[in-house]
C-alpha positions in Angstrom: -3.8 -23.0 -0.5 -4.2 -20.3 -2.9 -8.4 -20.9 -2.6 -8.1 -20.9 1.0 -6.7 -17.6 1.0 -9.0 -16.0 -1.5 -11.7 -17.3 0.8 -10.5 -15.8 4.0 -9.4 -12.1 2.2 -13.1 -12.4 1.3 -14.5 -13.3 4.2 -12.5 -10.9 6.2 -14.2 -8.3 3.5 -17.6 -8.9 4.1 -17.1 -9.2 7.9 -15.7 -5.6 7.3 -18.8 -4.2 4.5 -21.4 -5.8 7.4 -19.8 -3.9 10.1 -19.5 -0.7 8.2 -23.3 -1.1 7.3 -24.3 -2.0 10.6 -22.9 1.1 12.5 -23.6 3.9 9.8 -26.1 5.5 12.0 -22.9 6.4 14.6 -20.9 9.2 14.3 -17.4 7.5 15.1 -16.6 3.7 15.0 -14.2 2.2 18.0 -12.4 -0.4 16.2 -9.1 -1.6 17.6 -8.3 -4.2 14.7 -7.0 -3.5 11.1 -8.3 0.1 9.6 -11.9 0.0 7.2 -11.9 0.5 3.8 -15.3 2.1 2.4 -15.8 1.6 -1.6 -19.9 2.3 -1.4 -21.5 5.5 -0.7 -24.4 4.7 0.5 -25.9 2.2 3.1 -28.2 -0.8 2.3 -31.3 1.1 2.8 -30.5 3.3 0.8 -29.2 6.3 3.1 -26.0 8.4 2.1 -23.3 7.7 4.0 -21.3 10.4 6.0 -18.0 12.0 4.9 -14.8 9.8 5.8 -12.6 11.1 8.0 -9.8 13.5 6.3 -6.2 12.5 7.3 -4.8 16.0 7.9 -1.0 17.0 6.1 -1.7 13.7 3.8 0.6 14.7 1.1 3.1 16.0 3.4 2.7 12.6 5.7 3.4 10.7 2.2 6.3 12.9 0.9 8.1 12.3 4.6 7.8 8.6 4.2 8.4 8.0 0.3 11.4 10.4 0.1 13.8 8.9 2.3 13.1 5.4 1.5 13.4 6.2 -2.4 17.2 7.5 -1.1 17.7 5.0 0.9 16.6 2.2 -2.3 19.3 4.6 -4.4 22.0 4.0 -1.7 21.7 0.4 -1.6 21.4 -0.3 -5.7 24.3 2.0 -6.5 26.5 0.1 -3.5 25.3 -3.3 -5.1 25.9 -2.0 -8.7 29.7 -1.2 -7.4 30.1 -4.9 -5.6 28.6 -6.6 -8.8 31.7 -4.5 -10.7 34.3 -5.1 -8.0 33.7 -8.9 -8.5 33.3 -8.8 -12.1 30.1 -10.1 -12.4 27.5 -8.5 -15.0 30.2 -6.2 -16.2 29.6 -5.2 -19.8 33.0 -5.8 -22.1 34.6 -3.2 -23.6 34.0 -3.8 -27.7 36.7 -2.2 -29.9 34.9 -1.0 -32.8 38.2 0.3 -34.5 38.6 -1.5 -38.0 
């Protein structure tokens, strides 16, 4: 199972690489299935490859998505923290160090 995996991810890479390679001499690829990932700089013949595309307000596009998710995480660990104490369960016992 695991090979057959391994072989599709790599498949599905090259099919990707080829396609890239094949339509570097456009300015703007229409592709309607996932998004490209690039990791060469330059084509097969040798040629550099153009700029990528810059993803405008990237940090702020990042910042809006990790921020409330990261509250949202804290909200529901501190709510299971309190139900794991409710129930007594992971609760750590109170030592008296008094001698």
């Amino acid at each position: 199972m695991a090979s057959l995996v391994g072989r599709l991810s790599r498949a599905f890479f090259v099919k990707n690489t080829v396609t890239l390679s094949r339509n570097a001499n456009q300015k703007s690829v229409n592709v309607t299935g996932p998004t490209l990932s690039r990791t060469a700089v330059s084509s097969t013949t040798g040629r550099v490859l153009p700029k990528p595309d810059k993803v405008p307000f990237g940090l702020t596009r990042m910042t809006i998505v990790v921020v409330p998710f990261l509250y949202v995480g804290t909200l529901i660990s501190k709510n299971f923290a309190a139900l794991l104490e409710e129930h007594e369960i992971f609760v750590p016992d109170d030592d008296d160090d008094d001698d």
